[in-house]
Each structure stands twice: as C-alpha cells, then as structure tokens.
C-alpha positions in Angstrom: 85.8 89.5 96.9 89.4 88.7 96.2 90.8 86.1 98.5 94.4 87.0 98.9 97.6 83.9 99.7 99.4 85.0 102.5 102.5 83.5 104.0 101.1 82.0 107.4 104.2 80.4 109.1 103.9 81.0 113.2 107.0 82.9 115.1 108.5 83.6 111.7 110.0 86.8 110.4 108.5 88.7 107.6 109.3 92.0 105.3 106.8 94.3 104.7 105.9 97.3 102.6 102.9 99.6 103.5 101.9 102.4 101.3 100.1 105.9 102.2 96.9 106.0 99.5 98.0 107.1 96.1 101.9 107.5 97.4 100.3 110.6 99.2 103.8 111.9 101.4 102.8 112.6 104.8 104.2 110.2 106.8 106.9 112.4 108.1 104.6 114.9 109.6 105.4 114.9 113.4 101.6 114.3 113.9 101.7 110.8 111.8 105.4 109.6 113.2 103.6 110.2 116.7 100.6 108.9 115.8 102.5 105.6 114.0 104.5 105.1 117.0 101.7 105.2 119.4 100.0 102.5 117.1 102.7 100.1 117.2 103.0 100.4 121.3 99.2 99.9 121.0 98.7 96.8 119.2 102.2 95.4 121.0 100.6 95.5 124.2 98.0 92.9 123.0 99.9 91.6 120.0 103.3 91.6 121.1 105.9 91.8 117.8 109.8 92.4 117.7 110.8 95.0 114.8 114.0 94.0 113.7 114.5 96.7 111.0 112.1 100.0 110.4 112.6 102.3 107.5 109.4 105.3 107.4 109.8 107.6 104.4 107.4 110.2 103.2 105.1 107.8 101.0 105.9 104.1 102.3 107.3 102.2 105.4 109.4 98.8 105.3 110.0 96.9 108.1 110.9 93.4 109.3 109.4 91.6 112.2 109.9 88.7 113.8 106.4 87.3 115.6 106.1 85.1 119.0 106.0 81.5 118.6 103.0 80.1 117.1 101.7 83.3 116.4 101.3 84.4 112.5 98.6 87.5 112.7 100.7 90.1 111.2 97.7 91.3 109.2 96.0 91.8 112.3 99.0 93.9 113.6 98.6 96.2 110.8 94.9 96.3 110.7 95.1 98.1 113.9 98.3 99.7 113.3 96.6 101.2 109.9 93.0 102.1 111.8 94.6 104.1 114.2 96.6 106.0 112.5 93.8 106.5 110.0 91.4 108.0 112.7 94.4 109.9 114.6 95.9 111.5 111.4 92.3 111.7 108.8 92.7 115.6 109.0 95.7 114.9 106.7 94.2 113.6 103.7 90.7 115.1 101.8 87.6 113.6 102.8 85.2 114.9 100.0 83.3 111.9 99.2 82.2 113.0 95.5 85.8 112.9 94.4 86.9 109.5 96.3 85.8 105.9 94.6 82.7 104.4 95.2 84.1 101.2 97.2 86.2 103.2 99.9 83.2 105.4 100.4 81.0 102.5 100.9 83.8 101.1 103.2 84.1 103.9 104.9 87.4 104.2 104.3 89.9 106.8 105.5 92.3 107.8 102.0 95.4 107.5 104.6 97.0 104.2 103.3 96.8 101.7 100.5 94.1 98.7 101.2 96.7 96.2 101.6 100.1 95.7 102.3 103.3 93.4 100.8 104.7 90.6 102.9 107.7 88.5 102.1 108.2 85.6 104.7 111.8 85.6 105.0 113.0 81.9 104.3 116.7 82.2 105.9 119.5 83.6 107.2 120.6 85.3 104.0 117.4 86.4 102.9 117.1 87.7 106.1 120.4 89.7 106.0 119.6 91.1 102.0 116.4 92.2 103.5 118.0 94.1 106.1 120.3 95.6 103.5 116.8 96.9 101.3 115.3 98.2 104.2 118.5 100.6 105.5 119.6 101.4 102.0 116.2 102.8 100.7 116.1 106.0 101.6 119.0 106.5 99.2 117.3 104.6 96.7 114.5 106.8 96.8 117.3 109.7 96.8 115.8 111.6 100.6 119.4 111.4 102.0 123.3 110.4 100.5 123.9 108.3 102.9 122.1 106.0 105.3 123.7 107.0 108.3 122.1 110.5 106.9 118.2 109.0 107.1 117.1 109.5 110.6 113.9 107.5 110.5 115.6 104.0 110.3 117.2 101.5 112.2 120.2 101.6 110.5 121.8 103.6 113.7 120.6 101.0 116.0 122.7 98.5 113.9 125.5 101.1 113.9 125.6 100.5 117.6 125.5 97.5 117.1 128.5 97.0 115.2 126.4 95.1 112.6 127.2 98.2 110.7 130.1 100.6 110.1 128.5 104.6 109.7 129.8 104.5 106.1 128.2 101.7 105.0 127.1 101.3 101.1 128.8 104.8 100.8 132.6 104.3 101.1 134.5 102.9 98.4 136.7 101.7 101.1 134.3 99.5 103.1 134.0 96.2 101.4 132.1 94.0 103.3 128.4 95.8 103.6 128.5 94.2 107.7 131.5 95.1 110.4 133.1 92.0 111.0 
C-alpha cells in the first residue's frame, strides 16, 4: 500500500485538482453539477470549508479552500464529496466489470473520478494570489471559452463583483495589472 505525504497544516488554505477517471468529460452534465453541488453542501454541514476559488470543466475541477482553525481533513472533505457524487451520478460511466482493472473491482470502485487528488498548501499571500490567477484563467488554457468572464462555471464572476477583477482580465491588451486596483 502506498503511503502518500500530505500537507497537514490546520485552518490553512490549499489548491486542489480532482480528476474524473481516465479524463472521462462529464462533469458538466446538469445531473453531476447538481449532484457536485449537493455534495459540497453535504459534507459542509458536518465539515464546514470556505471555497475561495472553484473552476469545474468537463474532465477536472480546481479549487482553493480555506479550512476552520485547527482543522486539516480536506481528504475527508473529498472522500465524501467524491462517494457521493460516485453513487448519485454511476449511471454516467460503464460498469462492466470484465473490462475495468482488477483493483477498482476488488475496491468496488465507481470509474467516476481518479483515486486521488493533488494538493498544494498554499504558503502565502502571493502564492495564494498566482493560484487564484491558475484557477480563473484555466478554462482558456484548456481552450472551452476566449475569455474568463466567458466560463460560467468559475468564480471568476464572484471576483468580478468584487472588484478583485476587471471583466477583461488576461484578455485585454489594455489591462495591465491582472487585479483592479
């Protein structure tokens, strides 16, 4: 059994990348976004988390959270997060148990996501900000929309709002800065 190093640092905020099972793109059916959000109110009820930034495209999520004081179970957060949506959304990915590996077989695993996950445990202020940045710029990265403002599964129009952002960020030559002043 692999024994995986986790960052483990209690009330901190941490970056994270979850993957559907073999990139599979069904994450923006309305079934899984529905199904997703009803997971995170879920575990938040018992596990309380803040989402600072949320990007969901079809094959992967990002998103930052910050956790409560003395608290570092993220990878409980998205144990449940992941089960749920596994058992509300299953219909969505082929169950044939001759084709699938051995070990998720034996595991009983649902092919909806990847095993595991990737955390960063964001260190500062700046890291912090970059991260940000990553998560409201990929979906032009990954070329689903021009702009951000254009990505409607993101955060990057609650920052809008906020004035963190201007609407043309990281698309108009004219906007310097990547943050309104």
């Amino acid at each position: 059994m692999s024994h995986y190093r986790r960052a483990n640092v209690p009330g901190a905020s941490y970056f994270f990348t979850v993957a559907t099972y073999q990139r599979n793109a069904i994450l923006m059916h309305p079934e899984v976004r529905s199904a997703l959000r009803d997971a995170i109110n879920y575990t938040r009820q018992s596990l309380p988390f803040t989402i600072d930034a949320w990007v969901l495209l079809p094959d992967h999520l990002h998103a930052i959270w910050t956790l409560p004081v003395g608290d570092a179970a993220f990878g409980k957060r998205w144990g449940i997060i992941k089960a749920h949506v596994s058992r509300d959304c299953a219909h969505f990915v082929d169950a044939n148990d001759s084709e699938r590996p051995a070990s998720r077989v034996r595991r009983r695993e649902i092919d909806f996501w990847q095993r595991r996950f990737w955390e960063h445990l964001l260190r500062d202020d700046s890291d912090y900000e970059r991260h940000v940045d990553y998560v409201h710029f990929n979906p032009v990265k990954h070329g689903h929309a021009e702009r951000p403002v254009d990505w409607p599964y993101s955060t990057f129009h609650r920052y809008v709002a906020k004035g963190v952002y201007q609407a043309s960020w990281a698309v108009d030559p004219g906007v310097i800065d990547a943050r309104s002043e």
